[in-house]
C-alpha positions in Angstrom: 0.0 0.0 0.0 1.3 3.9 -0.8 1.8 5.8 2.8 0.4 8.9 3.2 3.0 11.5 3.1 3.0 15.1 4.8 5.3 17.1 3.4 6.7 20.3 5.0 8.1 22.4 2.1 9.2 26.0 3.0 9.7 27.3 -0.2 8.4 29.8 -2.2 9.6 30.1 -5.6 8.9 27.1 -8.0 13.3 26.1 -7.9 15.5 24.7 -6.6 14.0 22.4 -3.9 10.6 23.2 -4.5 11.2 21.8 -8.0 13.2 18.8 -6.6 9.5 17.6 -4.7 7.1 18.6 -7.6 9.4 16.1 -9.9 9.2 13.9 -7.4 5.8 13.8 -7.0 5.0 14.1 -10.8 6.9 10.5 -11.2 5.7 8.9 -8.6 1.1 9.6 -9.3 0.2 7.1 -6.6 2.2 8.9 -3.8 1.2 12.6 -4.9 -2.1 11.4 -5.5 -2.2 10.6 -1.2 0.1 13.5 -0.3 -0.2 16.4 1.5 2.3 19.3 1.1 2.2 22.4 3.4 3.6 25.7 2.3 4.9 28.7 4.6 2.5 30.8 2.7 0.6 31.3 -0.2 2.7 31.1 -3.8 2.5 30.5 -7.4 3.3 26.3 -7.0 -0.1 25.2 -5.0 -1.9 25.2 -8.9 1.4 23.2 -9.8 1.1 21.0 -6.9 -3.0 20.9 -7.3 -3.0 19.1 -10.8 -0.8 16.3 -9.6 -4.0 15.7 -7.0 -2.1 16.8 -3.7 -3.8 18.2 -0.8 -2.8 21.8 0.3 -2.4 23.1 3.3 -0.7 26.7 4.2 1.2 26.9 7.7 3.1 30.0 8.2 5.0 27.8 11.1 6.8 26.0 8.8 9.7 28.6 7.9 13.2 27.7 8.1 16.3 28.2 10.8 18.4 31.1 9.4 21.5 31.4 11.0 21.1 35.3 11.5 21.5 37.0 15.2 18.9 39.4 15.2 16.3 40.2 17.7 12.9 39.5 15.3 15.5 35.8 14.0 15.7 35.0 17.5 11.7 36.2 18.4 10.5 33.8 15.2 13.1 31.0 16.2 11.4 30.8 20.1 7.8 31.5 18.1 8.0 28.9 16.1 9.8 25.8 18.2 7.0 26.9 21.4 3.2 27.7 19.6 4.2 26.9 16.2 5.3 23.6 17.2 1.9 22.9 18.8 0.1 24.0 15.6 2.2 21.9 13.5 1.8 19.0 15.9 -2.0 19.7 15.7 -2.0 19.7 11.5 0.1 16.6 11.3 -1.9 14.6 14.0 -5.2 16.2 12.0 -3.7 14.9 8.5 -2.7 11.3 9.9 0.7 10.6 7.8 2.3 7.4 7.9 5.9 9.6 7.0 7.0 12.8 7.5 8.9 15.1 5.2 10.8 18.0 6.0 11.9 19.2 2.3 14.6 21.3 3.3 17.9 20.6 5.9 17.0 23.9 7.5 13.6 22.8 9.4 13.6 21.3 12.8 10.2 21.5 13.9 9.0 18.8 11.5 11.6 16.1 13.4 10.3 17.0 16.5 6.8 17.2 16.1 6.9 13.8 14.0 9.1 12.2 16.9 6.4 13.8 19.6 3.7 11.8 17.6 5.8 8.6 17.1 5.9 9.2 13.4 8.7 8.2 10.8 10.5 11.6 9.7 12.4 12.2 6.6 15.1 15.0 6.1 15.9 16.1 2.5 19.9 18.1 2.4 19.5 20.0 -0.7 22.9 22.5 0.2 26.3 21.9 0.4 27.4 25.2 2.4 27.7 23.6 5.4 30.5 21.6 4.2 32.1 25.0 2.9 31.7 27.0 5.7 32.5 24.3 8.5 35.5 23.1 6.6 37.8 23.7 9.2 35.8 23.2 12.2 34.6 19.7 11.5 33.6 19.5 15.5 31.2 22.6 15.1 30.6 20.6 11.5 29.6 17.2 13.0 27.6 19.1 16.2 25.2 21.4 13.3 24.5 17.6 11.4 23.7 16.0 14.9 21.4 18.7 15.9 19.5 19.2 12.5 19.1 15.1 11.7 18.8 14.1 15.2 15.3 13.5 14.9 15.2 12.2 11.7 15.1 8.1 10.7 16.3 9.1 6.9 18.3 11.8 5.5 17.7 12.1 1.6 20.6 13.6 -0.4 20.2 15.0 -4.1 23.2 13.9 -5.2 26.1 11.6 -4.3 28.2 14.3 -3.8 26.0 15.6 -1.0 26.0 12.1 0.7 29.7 11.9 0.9 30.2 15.4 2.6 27.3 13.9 4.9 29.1 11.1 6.0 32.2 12.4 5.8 31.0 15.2 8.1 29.4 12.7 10.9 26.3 11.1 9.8 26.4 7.4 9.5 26.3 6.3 6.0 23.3 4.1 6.9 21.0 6.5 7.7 22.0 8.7 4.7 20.8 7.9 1.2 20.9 9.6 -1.8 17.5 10.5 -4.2 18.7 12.6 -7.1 17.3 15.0 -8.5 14.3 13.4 -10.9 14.6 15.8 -13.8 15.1 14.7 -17.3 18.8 15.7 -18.0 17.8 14.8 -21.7 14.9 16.6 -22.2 15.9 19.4 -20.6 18.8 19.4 -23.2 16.8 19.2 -26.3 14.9 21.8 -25.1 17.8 23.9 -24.2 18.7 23.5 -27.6 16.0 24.1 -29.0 15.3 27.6 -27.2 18.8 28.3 -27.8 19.0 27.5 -31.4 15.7 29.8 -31.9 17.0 32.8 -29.3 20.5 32.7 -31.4 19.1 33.4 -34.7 16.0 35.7 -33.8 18.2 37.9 -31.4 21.8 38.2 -33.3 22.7 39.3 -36.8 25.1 36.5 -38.8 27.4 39.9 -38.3 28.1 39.5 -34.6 28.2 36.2 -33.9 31.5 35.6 -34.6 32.8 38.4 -32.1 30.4 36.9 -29.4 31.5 33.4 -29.5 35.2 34.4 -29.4 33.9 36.5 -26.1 
């Protein structure tokens, strides 16, 4: 049988990560058709999400940990982990999931509430930074991976790449696996082909292109 899936997706524009799930989803009709994905707030991927037949729900809880010391970052940070956390443990509990899904490694309240309600919980790393910016403080590195995955069963990496910094910054390799990203490297050539082939001829004269290649 297909679980029901929550998923917690904190993104606004239809990129990146928020095109990572909608991909997903799109190849996989029997576990959209059963999911639910909550947004942070309204946006222009709910009609997107709609015609794959996933339920909708908007949560303004559901916003990410930015690492910014600031007075209203440290209000929302307490806001969200204290009364946000009891909402979002309310929706999920509401929506009965068999797995939870925080799309994004930047979300702790999903592992919590999911562990508080003796769910499965899934983290997706989409970023590499931290492996850039904790380079040489692989403590402080394997500490930030503890706290952020602590709560979760599975951590999903997009790529291989992403799974070895993973491991190699403290996760165990058994609780890491990778899910790349489900685009169609193919199609997305031919059409990048095709728009460039018609962009190149409609926008430059046979008398520049020359100059612009060699630039």
């Amino acid at each position: 049988m297909i679980p029901k899936v929550l998923f917690l997706n904190p993104w606004d524009r239809f990129i990146g990560p928020n095109r990572y799930l909608f991909e997903m989803l799109r190849h996989a009709p029997e576990l959209a058709a059963r999911a639910v994905v909550v947004f942070h707030k309204e946006n222009g991927a709910k009609e997107d999400y709609k015609s794959l037949g996933c339920e909708l729900v908007v949560c303004p809880d559901v916003e990410q940990v930015r690492a910014r010391f600031e007075m209203g970052n440290l209000h929302g940070f307490i806001r969200h982990h204290t009364i946000g956390l009891k909402r979002i443990v309310k929706l999920i509990r509401n929506h009965k999931p068999d797995v939870v899904v925080s799309n994004t490694e930047q979300l702790l309240v999903g592992g919590i509430a999911a562990h508080l309600l003796r769910i499965s919980h899934i983290k997706i790393f989409h970023a590499m930074s931290f492996a850039y910016r904790l380079e040489k403080r692989p403590g402080l590195m394997r500490a930030y991976l503890c706290a952020f995955t602590i709560e979760s069963d599975k951590v999903v990496a997009v790529s291989e790449t992403l799974k070895k910094a993973l491991v190699s910054g403290g996760l165990k390799e058994t609780k890491v696996t990778t899910i790349p990203n489900p685009l169609s490297i193919q199609d997305l050539r031919a059409s990048a082909a095709r728009d460039c082939q018609w962009t190149w001829r409609s926008a430059f004269p046979n008398t520049v292109r020359s100059s612009l290649m060699l630039a």
